[in-house]
C-alpha positions, 0 to 999 in steps of 0.5 A, a space after each residue: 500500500 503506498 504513502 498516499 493511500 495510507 494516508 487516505 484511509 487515517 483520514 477517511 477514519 478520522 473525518 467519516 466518523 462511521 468507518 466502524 459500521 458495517 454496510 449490513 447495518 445501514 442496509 435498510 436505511 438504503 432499501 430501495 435507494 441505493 444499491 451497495 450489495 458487495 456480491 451483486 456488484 461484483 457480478 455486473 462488474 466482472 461479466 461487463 454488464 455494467 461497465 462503463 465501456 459496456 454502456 458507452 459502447 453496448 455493440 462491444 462484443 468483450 466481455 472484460 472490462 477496458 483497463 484504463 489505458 483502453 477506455 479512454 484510447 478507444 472510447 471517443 465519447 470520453 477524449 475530452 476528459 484527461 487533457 481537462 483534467 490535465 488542465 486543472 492539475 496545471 492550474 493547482 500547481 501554478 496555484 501552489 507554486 505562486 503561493 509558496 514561492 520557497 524551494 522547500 515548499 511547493 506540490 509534486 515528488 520531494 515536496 511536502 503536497 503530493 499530487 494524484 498520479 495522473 499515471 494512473 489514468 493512463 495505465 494498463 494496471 488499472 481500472 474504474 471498478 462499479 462501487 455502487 449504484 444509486 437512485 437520485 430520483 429526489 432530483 427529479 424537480 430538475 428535469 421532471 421529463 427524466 423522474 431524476 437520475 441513477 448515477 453508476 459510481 465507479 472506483 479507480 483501483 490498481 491491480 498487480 500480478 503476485 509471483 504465484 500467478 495471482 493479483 492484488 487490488 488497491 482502491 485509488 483516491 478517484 471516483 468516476 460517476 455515470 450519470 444516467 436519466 431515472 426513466 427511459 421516456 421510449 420504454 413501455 409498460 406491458 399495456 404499451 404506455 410508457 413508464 411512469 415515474 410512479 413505475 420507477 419508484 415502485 421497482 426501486 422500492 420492490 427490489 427489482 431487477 437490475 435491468 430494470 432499475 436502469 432502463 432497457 438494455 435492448 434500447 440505445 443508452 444515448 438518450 439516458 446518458 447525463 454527464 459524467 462527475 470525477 471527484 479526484 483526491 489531486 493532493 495530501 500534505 501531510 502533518 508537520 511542523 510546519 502545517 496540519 494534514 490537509 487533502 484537497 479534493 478536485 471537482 469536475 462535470 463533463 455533459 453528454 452532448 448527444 450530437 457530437 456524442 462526447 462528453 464535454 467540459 460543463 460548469 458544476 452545478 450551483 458551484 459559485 465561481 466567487 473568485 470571478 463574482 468578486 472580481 466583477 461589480 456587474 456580476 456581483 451586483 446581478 448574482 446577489 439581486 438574482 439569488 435575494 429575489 424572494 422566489 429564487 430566495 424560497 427555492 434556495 431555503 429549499 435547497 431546490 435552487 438551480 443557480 444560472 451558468 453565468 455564475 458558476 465555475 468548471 472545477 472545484 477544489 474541496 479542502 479537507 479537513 473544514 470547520 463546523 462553521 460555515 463562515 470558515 469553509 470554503 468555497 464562499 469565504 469571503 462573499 459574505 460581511 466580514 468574512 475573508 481576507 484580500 479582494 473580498 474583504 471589506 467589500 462582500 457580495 452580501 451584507 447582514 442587512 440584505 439578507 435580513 432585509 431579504 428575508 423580510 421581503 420574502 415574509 411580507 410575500 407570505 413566503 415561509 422559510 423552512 431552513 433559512 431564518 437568520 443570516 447564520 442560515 443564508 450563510 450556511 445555505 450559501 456553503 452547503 448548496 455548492 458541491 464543495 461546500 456539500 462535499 466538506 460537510 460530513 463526508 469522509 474525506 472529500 467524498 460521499 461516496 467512496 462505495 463498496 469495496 467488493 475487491 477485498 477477499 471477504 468483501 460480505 464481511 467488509 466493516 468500512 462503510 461505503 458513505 458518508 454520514 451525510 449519505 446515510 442521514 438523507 436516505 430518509 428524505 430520499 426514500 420519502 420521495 421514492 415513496 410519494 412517487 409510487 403511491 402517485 403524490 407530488 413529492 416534496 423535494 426540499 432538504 435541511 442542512 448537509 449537517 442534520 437531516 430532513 427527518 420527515 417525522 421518521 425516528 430512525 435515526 433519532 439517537 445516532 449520530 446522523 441526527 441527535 445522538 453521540 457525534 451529531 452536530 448541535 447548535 451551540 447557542 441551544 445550550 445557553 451561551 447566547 441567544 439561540 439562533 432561528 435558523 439552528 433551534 432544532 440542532 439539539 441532543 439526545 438525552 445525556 448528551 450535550 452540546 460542546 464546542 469541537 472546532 473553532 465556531 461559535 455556532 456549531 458544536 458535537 453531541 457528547 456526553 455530558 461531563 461535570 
């Protein structure tokens, strides 16, 4: 195992917090969202059901999977990623360099911040192995045509010949998730109607087939095919007397383009480029009246908001390990009063008096805010709805969703848990959706916090920490040492437990047991 990887998996199991859990004991929590079954997966993988190049080029008559060196030398739709991947490696080390000009600091071999091997996407010794597969149709309010999405999540790994004629497998900092429309619009019921939406869900919800989860295998992909998301672990730097352990995580999205069939270079969605927000008073001022108007305002409470292009940014760096609180994370420091240092500083996208008067206007509409009641709340909202921000939040590491590590010898037995607390905690809400679109009700497809789930009256998970039990983040200012703040009064603790300051913020704390 190298350097880099060790010191992946000590920081997956300090940040994750849910590492000693086993993917048994979170089954039920992901019946009918999720697929995470080690065996299962492992079968679609190695017979190519569902391999990326099997879905990317189904005419393929092999049956074994391309290594990675194949895939993207023989598979056009994708030749557009590795040089933009490239791309941003250059721009991360120009980065780096031009802040740390020091010939002892900077990124690469013999210095103190490794980089990702690109190597690795490049190799014969490596492959993008399927890690899960789960159902998104809790985003169905972004296209309501598709019912949402079924993203395929696949794990970079390295496989090397043993002397004795057999391998090992390493699971590489790297996931590559297929996104896929929910529902194939030209597939029929047997009447010959087309699918519903309601349809879909019944099939997650019954454990169906897997065929059927993911559209007709006899109908082309094309039009199923979203976009393709890299979440790539591109650095560490270790602890040292310089500096704490810090691993930066590098965000892209490439969309499908159904006419030249590639997938191409696309802004991430709800990602606020604030560096060029910042830079431009005309952009600045047309983003914050766009976001404050009391209807973009409300979806934003929601967590429904879909953010215009012109705003957003083609790539994203998430650092690891953040603060509880939102004013210390990234990437909307410094958009907000009193946050941030340099060019942002003084002079801040929003003030406490437009979000207050904001919210005000949007009371006056009669327009009630489920999440968003104070501007510790706008701030929070404004981090968390970014997918670095959401990325930051309770994930192990830099991800949600490392997925299942079928590659190990006993993989039913594997006790490392295949998401994030923040995954786990939104199966709830998710499967609520599931289950509205099968008994054929509108959804309501709003969500809280990334830090504490929408129960939607659900006890599953009161006493864990995913909610309000041991670990849990709590609001700090409910255990009387201010003024509680609207946005947060529900962050509280079970029974025996209180919350207690874990980072430094002044509004968000851990759930421990009380001490004396």
């Amino acid at each position: 195992m190298s350097r880099a990887l060790r010191i992946f998996l000590a920081a997956a199991i300090l940040f994750g917090s849910v590492m000693s859990l086993s993917a048994a004991e979170n089954a039920p929590l992901a019946r009918g969202t999720a697929i995470t079954d080690p065996d299962l997966l492992r079968k679609l993988d190695q017979s190519d059901a569902l391999s990326i190049s099997r879905l990317l080029q189904p005419e393929r008559n092999a049956n074994v999977p391309l290594t990675s060196d194949q895939l993207f030398a023989s598979l056009p739709q994708l030749k557009e990623i590795p040089p933009a991947i490239d791309a941003e490696f250059d721009r991360y080390i120009a980065q780096h360099k031009q802040a740390s000009p020091s010939e002892t600091t900077g990124v690469g071999e013999g210095f103190d911040v490794e980089l990702f091997d690109r190597a690795n996407l490049k190799s014969a010794n490596t492959s993008f192995v399927l890690a899960g597969i789960i159902n998104r149709m809790d985003r169905a309010y972004v296209s309501e045509e598709s019912c949402g999405e079924v993203r395929l999540i696949y794990r970079l790994a390295r496989f090397e010949r043993k002397p004795d004629g057999g391998s090992t497998a390493t699971r590489l900092p790297m996931t590559f998730n297929l996104v896929m429309k929910a529902r194939d619009a030209r597939q029929m019921d047997a009447g010959g109607k087309p699918i519903t939406c309601a349809e879909v869900a019944r099939r997650w919800l019954g454990n169906g087939d897997w065929q059927g989860l993911i559209g007709s295998r006899t109908a082309p992909y094309d039009a199923m095919i979203d976009r393709i998301e890299t979440n790539i672990q591109i650095s560490i730097s270790p602890k040292s007397a310089l500096h704490d352990f810090r691993s930066d995580y590098l965000l892209k999205v490439f969309k499908y383009d159904a006419a030249s069939k590639v997938f191409v270079e696309s802004t991430l969605e709800n990602q606020i480029d604030r560096d060029r927000i910042l830079a431009d008073d005309t952009l600045r001022r047309d983003f914050k009246a766009w976001l404050l108007a009391p209807a973009n305002l409300r979806e934003f409470d929601r967590g429904t908001v879909l953010i215009p292009e012109q705003y957003l940014a083609k790539a994203a760096v998430a650092p690891t390990p953040s603060g509880l609180d939102a004013s210390t994370m990234q990437p909307e420091f410094g958009m907000m009063q009193g946050e941030g240092k340099g060019e942002g500083k003084g002079n801040p996208v929003f003030t406490d008096d437009d979000v207050v008067g904001a919210l005000k206007q949007a009371a006056a509409r009669g327009i009630a805010m489920e999440n968003i009641r104070s501007v510790a709340g706008f701030q929070r909202r404004l981090n968390d709805v970014t997918c670095s921000g959401c990325h930051q939040t309770r994930g192990i590491g830099g991800f949600h969703f490392p997925g299942v590590d079928w590659l190990t010898e006993n993989a039913s037995n594997a006790t490392i848990v295949p998401a994030s607390p923040h995954f786990v905690g939104d199966q709830l809400r998710r499967r609520d959706i599931l289950t509205a679109f099968a008994t054929d009700k509108h959804p309501d497809f709003s969500r809280g916090f990334a830090s504490r789930p929408q129960t939607r009256g659900s006890r599953e998970l009161a006493g864990t920490e995913y909610q309000d039990g041991w670990g849990a983040h709590c609001s700090l200012q409910n255990e009387g040492s201010g003024t509680a703040d609207k946005s947060f009064t529900s962050w509280t603790c079970a029974k025996g437990l209180t919350c207690q300051a874990a980072a430094a913020s002044s509004r968000i704390g851990m759930c421990f047991i009380k001490t004396r």
